[in-house]
C-alpha positions as CSV (number, residue, x, y, z in Angstrom):
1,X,0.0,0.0,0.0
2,X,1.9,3.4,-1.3
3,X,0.3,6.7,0.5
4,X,0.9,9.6,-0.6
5,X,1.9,13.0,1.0
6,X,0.5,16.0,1.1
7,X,3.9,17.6,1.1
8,X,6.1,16.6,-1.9
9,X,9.9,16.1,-1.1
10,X,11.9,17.4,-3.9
11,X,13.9,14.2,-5.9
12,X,17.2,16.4,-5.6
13,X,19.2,16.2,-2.4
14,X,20.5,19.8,-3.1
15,X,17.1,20.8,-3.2
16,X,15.9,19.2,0.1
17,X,18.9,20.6,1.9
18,X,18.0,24.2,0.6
19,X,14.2,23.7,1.2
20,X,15.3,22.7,5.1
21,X,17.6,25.4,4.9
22,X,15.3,28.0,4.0
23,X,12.6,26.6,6.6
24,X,15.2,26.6,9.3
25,X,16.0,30.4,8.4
26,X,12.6,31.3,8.8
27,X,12.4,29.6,12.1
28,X,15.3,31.5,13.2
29,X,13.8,34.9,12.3
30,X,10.8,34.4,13.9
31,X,12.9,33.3,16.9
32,X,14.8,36.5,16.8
33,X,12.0,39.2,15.8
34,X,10.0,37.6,18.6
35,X,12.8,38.2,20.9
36,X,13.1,42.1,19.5
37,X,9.1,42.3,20.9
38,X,10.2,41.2,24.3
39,X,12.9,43.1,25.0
40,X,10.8,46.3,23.5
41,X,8.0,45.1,26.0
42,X,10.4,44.8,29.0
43,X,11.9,48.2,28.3
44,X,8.6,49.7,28.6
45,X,7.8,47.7,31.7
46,X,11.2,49.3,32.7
47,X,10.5,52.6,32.2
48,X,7.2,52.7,33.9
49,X,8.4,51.5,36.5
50,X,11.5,53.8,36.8
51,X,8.3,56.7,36.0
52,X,6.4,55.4,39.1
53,X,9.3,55.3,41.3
54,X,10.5,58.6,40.1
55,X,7.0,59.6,40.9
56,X,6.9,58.5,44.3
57,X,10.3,59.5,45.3
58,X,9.7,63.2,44.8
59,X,6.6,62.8,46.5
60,X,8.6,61.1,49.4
61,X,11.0,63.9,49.4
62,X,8.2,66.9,49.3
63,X,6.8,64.8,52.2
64,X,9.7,64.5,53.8
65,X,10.4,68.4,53.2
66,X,7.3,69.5,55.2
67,X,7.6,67.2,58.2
68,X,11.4,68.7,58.8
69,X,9.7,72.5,58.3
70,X,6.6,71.8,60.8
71,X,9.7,70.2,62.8
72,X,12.1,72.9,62.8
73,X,8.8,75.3,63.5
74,X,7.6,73.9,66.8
75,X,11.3,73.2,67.6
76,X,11.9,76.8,67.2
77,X,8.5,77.8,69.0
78,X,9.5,75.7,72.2
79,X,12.6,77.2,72.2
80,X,11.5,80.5,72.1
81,X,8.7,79.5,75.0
82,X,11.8,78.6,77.1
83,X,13.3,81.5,76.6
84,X,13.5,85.3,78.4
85,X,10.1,87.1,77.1
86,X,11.9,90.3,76.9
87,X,15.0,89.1,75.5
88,X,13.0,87.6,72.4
89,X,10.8,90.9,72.2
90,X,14.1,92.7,71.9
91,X,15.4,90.6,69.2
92,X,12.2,90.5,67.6
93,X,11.6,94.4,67.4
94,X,15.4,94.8,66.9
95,X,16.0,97.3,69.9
96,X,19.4,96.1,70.2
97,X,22.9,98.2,69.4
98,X,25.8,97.3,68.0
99,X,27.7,94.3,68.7
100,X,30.1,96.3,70.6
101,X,27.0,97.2,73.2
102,X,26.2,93.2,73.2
103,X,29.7,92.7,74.3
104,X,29.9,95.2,77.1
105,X,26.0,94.0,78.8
C-alpha cells in the first residue's frame, strides 16, 4: 500500500537541503523578531516603573520636606517658649545696638 503525502519532497538532495535550509532560516527569524518584541515590551515595563518610582520618590521627598519645616517650627517655637520674654521681644523688634553694646552688657 503506497500513500501519498501532502507535502512533496523534492527528488534532488541539493534541493531538500535548501528547502530545510530555508525553513530553518525562517524559524530563526521568527525566533529573533520575537525576541526584539520582548525586549521592546520589558523596556517599557522598565520605564514605567522607573516613571512610578521617580513619581513617588519626589513625593517622598516633598513629604519628607514638610515634616522637617513643621519640625524645625515647633522646635523653634518651644525654644523661644523657654526663653527670656523680653529678650525675644528685643530681638524680635530689633532694639538692640551694636555688637560692641552686646559685648559690654
Amino acid at each position: 500500500m503506497l500513500t501519498t503525502s501532502s507535502v512533496e519532497t523534492p527528488a534532488n538532495p541539493l534541493d531538500v537541503v535548501r528547502l530545510g535550509t530555508l525553513h530553518g532560516m525562517d524559524g530563526l527569524v521568527r525566533l529573533e523578531l520575537t525576541a526584539e518584541q520582548m525586549l521592546e515590551d520589558e523596556a517599557a515595563l522598565l520605564g514605567a516603573y522607573l516613571s512610578e518610582d521617580a513619581r513617588q520618590a519626589r513625593g517622598f521627598w516633598r513629604e519628607l520636606k514638610e515634616e522637617v519645616e513643621l519640625l524645625e517650627h515647633e522646635v523653634g517655637q518651644w525654644l523661644l517658649s523657654a526663653a527670656d520674654p523680653s529678650r525675644v521681644n528685643w530681638q524680635d523688634k530689633r532694639w538692640w545696638g551694636t555688637e560692641e553694646d552686646d559685648l559690654r552688657h
